[in-house]
C-alpha atoms as one frame of an Amber mdcrd trajectory, in Angstrom:
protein
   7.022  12.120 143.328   6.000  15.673 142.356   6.383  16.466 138.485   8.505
  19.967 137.913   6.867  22.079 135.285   9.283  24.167 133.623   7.469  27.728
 132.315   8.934  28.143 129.071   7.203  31.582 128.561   8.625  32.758 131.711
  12.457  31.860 130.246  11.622  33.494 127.221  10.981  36.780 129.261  14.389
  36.646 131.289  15.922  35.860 127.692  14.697  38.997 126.216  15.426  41.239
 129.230  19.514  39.746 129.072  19.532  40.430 125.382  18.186  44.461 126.221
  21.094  44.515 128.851  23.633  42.996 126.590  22.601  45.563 124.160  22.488
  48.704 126.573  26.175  47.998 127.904  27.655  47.172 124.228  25.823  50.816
 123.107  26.894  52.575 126.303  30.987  51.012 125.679  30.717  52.140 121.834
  29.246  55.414 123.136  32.008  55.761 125.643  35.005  54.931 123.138  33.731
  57.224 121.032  33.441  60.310 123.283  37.375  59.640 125.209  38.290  59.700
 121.233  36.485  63.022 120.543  38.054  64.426 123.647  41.342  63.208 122.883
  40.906  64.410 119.398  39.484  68.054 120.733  42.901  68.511 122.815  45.114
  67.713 119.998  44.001  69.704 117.915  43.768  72.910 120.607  47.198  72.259
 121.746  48.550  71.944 118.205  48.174  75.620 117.251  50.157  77.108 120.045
  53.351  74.363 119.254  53.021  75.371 115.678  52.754  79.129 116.688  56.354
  78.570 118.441  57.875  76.934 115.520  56.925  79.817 113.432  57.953  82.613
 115.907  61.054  80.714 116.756  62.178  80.974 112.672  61.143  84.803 112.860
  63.442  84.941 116.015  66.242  83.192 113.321  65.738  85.184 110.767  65.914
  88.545 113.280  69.791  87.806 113.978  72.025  88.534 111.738  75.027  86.226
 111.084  78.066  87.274 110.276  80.415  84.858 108.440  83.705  85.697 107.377
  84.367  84.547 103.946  88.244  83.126 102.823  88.159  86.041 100.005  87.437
  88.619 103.060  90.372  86.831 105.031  93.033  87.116 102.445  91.529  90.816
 102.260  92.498  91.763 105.587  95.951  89.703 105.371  96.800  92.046 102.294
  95.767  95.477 103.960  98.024  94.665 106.778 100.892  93.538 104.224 100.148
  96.321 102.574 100.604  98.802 105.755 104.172  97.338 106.313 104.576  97.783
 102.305 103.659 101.473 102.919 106.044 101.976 105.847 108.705 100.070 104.028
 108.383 102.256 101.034 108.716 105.593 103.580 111.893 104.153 104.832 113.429
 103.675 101.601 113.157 107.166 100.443 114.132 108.275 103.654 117.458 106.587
 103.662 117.947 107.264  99.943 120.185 110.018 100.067 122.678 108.331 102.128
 123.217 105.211 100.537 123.325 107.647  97.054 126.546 108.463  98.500 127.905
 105.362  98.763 126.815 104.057 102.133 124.507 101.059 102.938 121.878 100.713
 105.298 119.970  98.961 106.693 116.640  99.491 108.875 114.276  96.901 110.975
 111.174  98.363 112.716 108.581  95.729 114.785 105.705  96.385 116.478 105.413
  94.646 119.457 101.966  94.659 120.251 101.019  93.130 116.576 104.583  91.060
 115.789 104.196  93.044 112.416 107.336  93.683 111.103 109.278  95.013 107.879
 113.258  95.368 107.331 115.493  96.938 104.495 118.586  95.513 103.288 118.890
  93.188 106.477 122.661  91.639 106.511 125.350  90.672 108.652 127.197  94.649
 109.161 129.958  95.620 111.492 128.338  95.979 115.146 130.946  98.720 116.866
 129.077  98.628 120.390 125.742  96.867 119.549 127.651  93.943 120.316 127.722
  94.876 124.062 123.936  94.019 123.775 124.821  90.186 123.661 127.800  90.566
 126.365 125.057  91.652 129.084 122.777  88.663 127.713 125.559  86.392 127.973
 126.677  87.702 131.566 123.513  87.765 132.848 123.262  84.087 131.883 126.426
  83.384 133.872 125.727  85.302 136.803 126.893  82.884 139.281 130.122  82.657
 137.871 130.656  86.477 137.299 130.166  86.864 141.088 132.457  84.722 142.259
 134.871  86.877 140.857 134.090  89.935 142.188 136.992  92.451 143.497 134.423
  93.864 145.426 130.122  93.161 145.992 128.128  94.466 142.805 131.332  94.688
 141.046 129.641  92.839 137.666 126.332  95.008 137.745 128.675  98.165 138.110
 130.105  97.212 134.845 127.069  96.607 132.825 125.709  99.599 134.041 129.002
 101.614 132.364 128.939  99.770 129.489 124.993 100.005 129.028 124.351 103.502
 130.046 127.924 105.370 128.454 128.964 102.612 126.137 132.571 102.417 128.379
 134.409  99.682 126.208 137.192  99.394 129.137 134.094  97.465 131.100 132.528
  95.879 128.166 136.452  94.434 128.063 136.490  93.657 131.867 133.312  91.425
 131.227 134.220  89.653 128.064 137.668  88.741 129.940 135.702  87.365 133.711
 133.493  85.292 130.815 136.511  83.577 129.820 138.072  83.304 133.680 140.553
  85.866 132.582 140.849  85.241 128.836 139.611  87.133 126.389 139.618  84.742
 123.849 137.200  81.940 126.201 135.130  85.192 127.326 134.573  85.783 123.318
 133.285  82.650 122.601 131.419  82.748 125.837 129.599  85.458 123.777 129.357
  83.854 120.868 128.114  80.481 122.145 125.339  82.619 123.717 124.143  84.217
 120.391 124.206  80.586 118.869 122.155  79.121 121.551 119.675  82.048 121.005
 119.907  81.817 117.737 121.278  85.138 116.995 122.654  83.739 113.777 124.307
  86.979 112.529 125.698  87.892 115.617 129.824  87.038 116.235 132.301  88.774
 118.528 136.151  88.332 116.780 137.819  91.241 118.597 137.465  92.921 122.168
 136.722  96.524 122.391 139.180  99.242 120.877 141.117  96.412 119.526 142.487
  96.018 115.621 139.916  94.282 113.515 142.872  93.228 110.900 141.715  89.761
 111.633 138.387  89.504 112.896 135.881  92.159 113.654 132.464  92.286 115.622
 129.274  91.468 113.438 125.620  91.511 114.091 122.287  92.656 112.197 118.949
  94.631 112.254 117.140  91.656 112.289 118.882  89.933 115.513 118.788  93.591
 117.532 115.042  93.420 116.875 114.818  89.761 117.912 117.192  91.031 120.628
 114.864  93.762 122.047 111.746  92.056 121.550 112.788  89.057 123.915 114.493
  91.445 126.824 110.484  93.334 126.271 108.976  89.784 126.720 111.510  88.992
 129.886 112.775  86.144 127.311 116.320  86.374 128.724 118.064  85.993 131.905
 118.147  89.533 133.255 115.587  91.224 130.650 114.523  93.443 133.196 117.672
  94.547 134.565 118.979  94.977 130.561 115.801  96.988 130.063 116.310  99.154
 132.425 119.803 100.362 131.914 119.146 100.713 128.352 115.811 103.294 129.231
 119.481 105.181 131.307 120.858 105.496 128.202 122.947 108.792 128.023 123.470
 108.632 124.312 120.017 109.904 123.099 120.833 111.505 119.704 119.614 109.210
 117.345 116.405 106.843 117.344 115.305 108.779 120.300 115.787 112.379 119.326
 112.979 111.438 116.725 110.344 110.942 119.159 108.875 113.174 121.791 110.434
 114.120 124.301 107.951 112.753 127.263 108.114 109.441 125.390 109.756 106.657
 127.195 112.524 105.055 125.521 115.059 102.292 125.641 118.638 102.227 123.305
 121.879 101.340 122.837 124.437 102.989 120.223 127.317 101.882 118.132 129.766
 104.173 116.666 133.105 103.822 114.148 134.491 106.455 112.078 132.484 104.859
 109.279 129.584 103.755 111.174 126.503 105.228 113.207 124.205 102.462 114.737
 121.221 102.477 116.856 118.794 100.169 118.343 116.104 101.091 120.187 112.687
 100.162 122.257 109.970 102.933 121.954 106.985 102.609 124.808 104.478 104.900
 122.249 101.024 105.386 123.276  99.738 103.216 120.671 102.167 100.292 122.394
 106.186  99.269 122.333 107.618  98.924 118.865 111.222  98.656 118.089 113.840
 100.723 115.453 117.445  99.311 114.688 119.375 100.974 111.953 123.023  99.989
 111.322 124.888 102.017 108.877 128.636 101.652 107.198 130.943 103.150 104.630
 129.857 106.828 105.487 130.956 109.775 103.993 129.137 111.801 106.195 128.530
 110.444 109.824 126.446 113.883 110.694 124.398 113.074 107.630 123.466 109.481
 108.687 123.056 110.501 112.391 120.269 113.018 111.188 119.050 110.252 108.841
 118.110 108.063 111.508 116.504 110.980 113.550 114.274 111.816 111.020 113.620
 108.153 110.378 112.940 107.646 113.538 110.183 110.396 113.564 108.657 108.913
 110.241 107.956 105.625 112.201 106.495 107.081 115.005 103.726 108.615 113.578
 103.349 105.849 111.775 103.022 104.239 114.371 101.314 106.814 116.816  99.521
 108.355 114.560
C-alpha cells in the first residue's frame, strides 16, 4: 500500500497566499467604507449651505413685511373719536334748538346714520305725537292686510287711504283705518295700534284718541327715539309693507320742515305732525354720503313759525354734517 507524503512546505505557501488575500479584501472593505463616508460627508456639507442660505433669506423676507397690530389703547382711541363725532353733532344741536326751548318750549331731536348705526338724541321722552302716530297705523294695517281687504267698499279701497293719510296727513282716513282695525270700532282698531307698537317694541308709542278728537282723557304719544327706530326698520324692509310705507312717505306733500333743510335734488322721505302747540317731523334723508334719519318733536310753543324754522335750519346743520 502506497505511503502519502504530505509537502508541508507546499501548505505553508497556500497559507501565506490566503493570509495576502484575507488582507487585500479587509484593506480594500476599510478603503471602501471610508471613501462612501467621505462622499456622504462631501454632499452634506455642499447641500448644507444652500438650506442655510434659505433660512436666512426667508427671515430677511420676515423682517421685509411689515405687521400691523392694532393695540387695545389704539381701539379705545378710535371708539372715542367716533363718540366724540356724535358729541360734536350733539353739541351743534343743542345750541341750535336753544332759543326755542329759552322760551319755554321743549324739544327734542334724534338723528341716526344708517349706514354706521351711529346715533345721538336730545331730551328723548314720551311727547304728544299729533300725526306721527299715523306712522304706526300704516305699520299696523299693513300687518293686517288680509283683514283690511275683506272689508273693502270697493278694490284698493285700504291702499287709497294710506296713501291720503301718508302723503296729505287726511285724519278723516287715518280714522277710517283705525275703525276697519277694530271691525268697525274705534276703540278695538286703537288697541289694534297699540298692540302693534308693543309687539315692536315701540315702547313710547300709545294711541288714546282717534284723529281730531278731544284729548281730555287720553291723547296720542310717541318719541324721537321710536320714529328713528321706526324709519330705520321700514329702510331695512323690517316691517310688513316697508316698501310701500317708504314710498308714500318720499310723496310727501308737506315738505317744509326736515326737508326744506336739505337740497333740493336730494331724495327724501317724511311725515309731519302738527297742533297749535306742536310742530313735528320725522324724516329719511338718501344723502350722498348714505341714508340717515332726523325726528324732532316739539311742544308748548309760543311761536310755531319759530320752531318750524328751527327744525329747517337744524335740519341743514345735520346734513353737512353728515354730507360734508
Amino acid at each position: 500500500m502506497p505511503i502519502l507524503a504530505f509537502d508541508f512546505e507546499d501548505y505553508d505557501v497556500r497559507e501565506q497566499n490566503m493570509r495576502r488575500n484575507v488582507f487585500r479584501y479587509r484593506l480594500f472593505y476599510i478603503l471602501s467604507v471610508l471613501l462612501v463616508t467621505a462622499a456622504f460627508t462631501l454632499t452634506a456639507c455642499h447641500e448644507e449651505e444652500p438650506v442655510k442660505e434659505k433660512k436666512e433669506k426667508e427671515q430677511e423676507n420676515r423682517q421685509e413685511i411689515p405687521i400691523k397690530r392694532v393695540e387695545p389703547e389704539e381701539a379705545e382711541e378710535k371708539a372715542e373719536e367716533s363718540s366724540l363725532a356724535l358729541d360734536d353733532l350733539n353739541g351743534q344741536i343743542r345750541q341750535i334748538i336753544a332759543p326755542v326751548e329759552s322760551t319755554g318750549a321743549f324739544v327734542s331731536v334724534y338723528v341716526e346714520n344708517l349706514s354706521s348705526e351711529e346715533k345721538t338724541s336730545v331730551n328723548n321722552c314720551q311727547m304728544q305725537a299729533a300725526s306721527l302716530i299715523k306712522l304706526y297705523i300704516a305699520g299696523c294695517v299693513y300687518e293686517q292686510m288680509p283683514l283690511m281687504q275683506e272689508q273693502e267698499a270697493y278694490t284698493g279701497e285700504t291702499e287709497e287711504l294710506l296713501r291720503l293719510m301718508i302723503t296729505v296727513s287726511d285724519n278723516e282716513s287715518a280714522n277710517m283705518l283705525v275703525r276697519k282695525l277694530g271691525f268697525g270700532d274705534a276703540s278695538a282698531g286703537m288697541e289694534a295700534v297699540n298692540a302693534f307698537c308693543r309687539s315692536h317694541e315701540f315702547t313710547d308709542t300709545h294711541m288714546g284718541r282717534l284723529l281730531l278728537a278731544p284729548n281730555d282723557v287720553d291723547d296720542n304719544y310717541t318719541s324721537v327715539n321710536d320714529c328713528g327706530k321706526f324709519l330705520r326698520e321700514i329702510n331695512g324692509n323690517v316691517l310688513a309693507g316697508s316698501e310701500k310705507i317708504l314710498s308714500l312717505m318720499k310723496q310727501q306733500e308737506r315738505t317744509g320742515k326736515i326737508p326744506a333743510g336739505v337740497p333740493a335734488n336730494v331724495e327724501t322721505a317724511n311725515k309731519t305732525g302738527e297742533l297749535s302747540d306742536v310742530e313735528n317731523d320725522a324724516a329719511i334723508i338718501f344723502g350722498e354720503n348714505g341714508a340717515y334719519t332726523v325726528c324732532v318733536m316739539t311742544s308748548n310753543l309760543s311761536d310755531p313759525f319759530a320752531a318750524r324754522t328751527m327744525i329747517t335750519e337744524l335740519s341743514a346743520q345735520v346734513y353737512r354734517y353728515m354730507c360734508p
